[in-house]
Residue, then its C-alpha position, 0 to 999 in steps of 0.5 A: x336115057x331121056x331124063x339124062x337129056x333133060x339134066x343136060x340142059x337148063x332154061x334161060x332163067x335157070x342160067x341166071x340164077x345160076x349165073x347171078x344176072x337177069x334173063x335179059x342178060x342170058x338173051x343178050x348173050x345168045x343174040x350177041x353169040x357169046x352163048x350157045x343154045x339150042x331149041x327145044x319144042x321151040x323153047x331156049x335151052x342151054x347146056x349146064x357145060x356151056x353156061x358153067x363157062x360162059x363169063x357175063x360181060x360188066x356193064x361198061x364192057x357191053x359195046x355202044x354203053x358210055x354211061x352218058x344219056x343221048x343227046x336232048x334227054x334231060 
């Protein structure tokens, strides 16, 4: 039973190579909320259903991104 558990879930890199995108983007999701996790022995993990539905936002869809440098950066 335990190893049906464990092929349950996956961790966050494995999302991203699952996904096509960089861990980064796997964290930015938990944190904005749009992916759910769970933890494990203190670790992230991420169930194959949740991950399988989840669809990655494009860069110019993420909030606060204009493609524009701040102001005084050259």
């Amino acid at each position: 039973m335990n190893e049906q558990l464990t092929k349950q879930f996956i961790t966050p890199l494995e999302a991203s190579v699952l996904k096509g995108v960089t861990r980064s983007a796997i964290y930015a999701a938990i944190k904005e909320g749009r992916l759910a996790h769970t933890r494990v022995l203190g670790r992230v993990a991420l169930k194959k259903s949740d991950v399988a539905a989840w669809t990655p936002m494009s860069y110019k869809g993420r909030p606060g991104v204009n493609g524009r440098r701040p102001k005084g950066l050259k």
